[in-house]
C-alpha positions in Angstrom: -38.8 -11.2 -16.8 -40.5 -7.9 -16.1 -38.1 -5.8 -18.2 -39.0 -2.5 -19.9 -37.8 -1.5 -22.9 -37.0 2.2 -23.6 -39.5 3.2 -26.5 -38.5 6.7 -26.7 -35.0 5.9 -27.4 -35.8 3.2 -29.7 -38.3 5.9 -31.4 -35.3 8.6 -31.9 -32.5 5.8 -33.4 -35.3 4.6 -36.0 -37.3 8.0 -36.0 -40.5 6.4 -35.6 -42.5 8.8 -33.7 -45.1 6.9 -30.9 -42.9 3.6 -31.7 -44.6 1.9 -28.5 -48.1 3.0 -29.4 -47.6 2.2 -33.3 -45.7 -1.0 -32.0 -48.6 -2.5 -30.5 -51.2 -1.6 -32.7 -52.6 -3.7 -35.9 -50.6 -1.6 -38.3 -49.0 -4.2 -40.7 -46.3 -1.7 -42.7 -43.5 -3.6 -43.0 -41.2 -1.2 -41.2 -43.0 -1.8 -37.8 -42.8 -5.3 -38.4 -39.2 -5.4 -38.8 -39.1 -3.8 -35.5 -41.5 -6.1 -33.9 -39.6 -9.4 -35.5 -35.7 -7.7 -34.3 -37.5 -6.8 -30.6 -38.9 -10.9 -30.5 -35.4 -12.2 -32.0 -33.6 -9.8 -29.4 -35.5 -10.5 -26.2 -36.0 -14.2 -26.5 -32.5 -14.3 -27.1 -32.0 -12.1 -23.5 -34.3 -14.7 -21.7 -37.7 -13.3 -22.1 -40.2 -15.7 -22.8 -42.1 -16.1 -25.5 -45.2 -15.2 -24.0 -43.8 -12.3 -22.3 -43.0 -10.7 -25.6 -46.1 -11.4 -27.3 -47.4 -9.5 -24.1 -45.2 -6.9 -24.6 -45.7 -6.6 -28.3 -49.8 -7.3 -27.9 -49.3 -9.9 -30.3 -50.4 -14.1 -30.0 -47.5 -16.4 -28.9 -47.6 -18.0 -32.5 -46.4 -14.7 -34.6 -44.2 -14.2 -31.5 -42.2 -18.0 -32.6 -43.2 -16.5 -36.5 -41.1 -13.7 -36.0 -38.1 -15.0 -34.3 -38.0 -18.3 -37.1 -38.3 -15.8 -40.2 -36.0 -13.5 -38.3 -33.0 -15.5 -38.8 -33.6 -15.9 -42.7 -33.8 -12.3 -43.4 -30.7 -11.5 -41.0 -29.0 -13.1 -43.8 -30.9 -11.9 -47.0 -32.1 -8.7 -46.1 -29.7 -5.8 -46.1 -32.4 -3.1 -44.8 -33.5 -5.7 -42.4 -29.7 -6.2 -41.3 -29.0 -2.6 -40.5 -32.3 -2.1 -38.5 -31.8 -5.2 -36.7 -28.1 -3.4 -35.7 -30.1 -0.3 -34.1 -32.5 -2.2 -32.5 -30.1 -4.4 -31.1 -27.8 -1.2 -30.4 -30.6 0.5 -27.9 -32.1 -2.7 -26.3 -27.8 -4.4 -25.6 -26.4 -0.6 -24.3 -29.0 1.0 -22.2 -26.7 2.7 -20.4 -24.9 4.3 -23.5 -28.6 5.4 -24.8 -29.2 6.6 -21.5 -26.9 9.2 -21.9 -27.1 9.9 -26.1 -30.3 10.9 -24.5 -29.4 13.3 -22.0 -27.2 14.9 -24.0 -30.0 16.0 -26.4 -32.0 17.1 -23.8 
């Protein structure tokens, strides 16, 4: 599935400036994992493979199935992680509503 996710809306809902550049670098702060673990739980769950989202992500397969197993244990522990995984899921479900939140900034 050759899919493209729209960083610079994703950026704006979680104010992360350079998301997709910060997203697929090394950086381990937990924040940008949360992201990476909600985007691996979300598109596996839309059909990507696992593979294509470790591509996508620049991460190995194995942190890929990592983040989608522990994914669904802080869903139900984690408040923070809750309401981030509700944005993330917001932008990447409703591109066509973001489309337009965007243009109307603009």
């Amino acid at each position: 599935m050759t899919n493209s996710l729209n960083y610079p809306i994703l950026a704006q809902t979680l104010n992360i400036p350079d998301l997709e550049r910060r997203l697929k670098a090394k950086s381990r702060a937990r924040k940008l994992v949360d992201v990476r673990r909600a985007l691996a739980a979300l598109l596996t769950e839309q059909g990507w493979s696992v593979r294509e989202v470790a591509s996508e992500l620049c991460r190995p397969h194995s942190t890929v199935v990592h983040f989608v197993q522990t994914h669904k244990n802080l869903f139900t522990t984690d408040g923070a992680y809750k309401h981030l995984f509700s944005q993330v899921h917001t932008v990447i479900t409703n591109p066509e509503r973001n489309a337009e939140k965007r243009n109307a900034h603009n």
